[in-house]
C-alpha positions as semicolon CSV with decimal commas, in nm:
position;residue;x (nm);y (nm);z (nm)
1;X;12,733;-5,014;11,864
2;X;12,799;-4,755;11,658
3;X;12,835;-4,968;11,340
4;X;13,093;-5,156;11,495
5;X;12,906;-5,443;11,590
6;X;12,644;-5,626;11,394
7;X;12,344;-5,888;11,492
8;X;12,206;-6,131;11,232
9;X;11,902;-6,062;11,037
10;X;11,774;-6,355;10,864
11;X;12,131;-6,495;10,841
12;X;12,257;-6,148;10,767
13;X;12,456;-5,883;10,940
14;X;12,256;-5,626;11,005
15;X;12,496;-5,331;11,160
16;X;12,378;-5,138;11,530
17;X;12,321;-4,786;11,436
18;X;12,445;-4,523;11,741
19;X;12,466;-4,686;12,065
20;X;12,293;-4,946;12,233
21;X;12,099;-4,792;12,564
22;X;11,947;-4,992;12,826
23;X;11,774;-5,254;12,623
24;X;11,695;-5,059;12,301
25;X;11,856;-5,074;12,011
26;X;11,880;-4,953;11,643
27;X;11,987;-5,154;11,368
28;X;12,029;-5,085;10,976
29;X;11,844;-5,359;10,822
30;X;11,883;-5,200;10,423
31;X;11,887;-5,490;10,171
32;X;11,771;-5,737;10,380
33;X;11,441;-5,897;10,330
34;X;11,298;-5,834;10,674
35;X;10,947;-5,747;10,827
36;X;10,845;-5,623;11,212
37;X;10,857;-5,958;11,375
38;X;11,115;-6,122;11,266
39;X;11,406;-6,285;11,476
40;X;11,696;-6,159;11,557
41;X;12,052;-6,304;11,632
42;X;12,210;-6,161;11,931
43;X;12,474;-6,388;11,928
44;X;12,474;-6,759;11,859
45;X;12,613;-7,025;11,715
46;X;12,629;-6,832;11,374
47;X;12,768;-6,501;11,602
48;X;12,941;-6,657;11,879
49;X;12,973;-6,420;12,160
50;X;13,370;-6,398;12,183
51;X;13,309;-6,223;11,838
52;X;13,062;-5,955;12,005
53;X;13,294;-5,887;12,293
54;X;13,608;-5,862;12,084
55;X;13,401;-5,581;11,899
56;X;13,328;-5,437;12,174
57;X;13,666;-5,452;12,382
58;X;13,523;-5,617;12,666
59;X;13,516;-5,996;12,791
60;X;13,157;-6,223;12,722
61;X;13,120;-6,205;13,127
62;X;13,036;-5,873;13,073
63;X;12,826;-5,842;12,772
64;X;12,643;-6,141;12,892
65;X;12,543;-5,979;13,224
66;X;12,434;-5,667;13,054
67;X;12,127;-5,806;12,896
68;X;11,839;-5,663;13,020
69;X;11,620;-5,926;13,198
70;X;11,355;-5,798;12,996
71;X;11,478;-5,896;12,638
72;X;11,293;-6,279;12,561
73;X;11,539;-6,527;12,607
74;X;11,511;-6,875;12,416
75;X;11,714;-7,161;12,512
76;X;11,769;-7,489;12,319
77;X;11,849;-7,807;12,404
78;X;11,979;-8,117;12,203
């Protein structure tokens, strides 16, 4: 956090504002074109998660296992 790591916001980083506690967060969503509702990119093909941790200084393992079990999860298959 800390505007060190980002999430994507309509295709656009969107930086976390102070840190990230239990399964809240903040994020500064100025200039982008956004409204209460819309999704929002964790990590993902577009953010792989190697990307997050590096920001983070920690391995996926852990950022992975740190997700609250109550933030929706949506999984795709091909």
């Amino acid at each position: 956090g800390n505007g060190h790591a980002y999430c994507l916001v309509k295709g656009q980083r969107a930086p976390y504002i102070g840190n990230i506690c239990m399964d809240v967060s903040m994020i500064d969503v100025t200039g982008i074109d956004c409204k209460e509702g819309d999704r929002v990119v964790i990590f993902g093909d577009d953010l792989p998660i190697t990307e997050l941790s590096d920001i983070l200084e920690t391995i996926p393992y852990e950022v992975l296992t740190n997700i609250s079990g109550r933030v929706k999860r949506v999984y795709y298959q091909d």
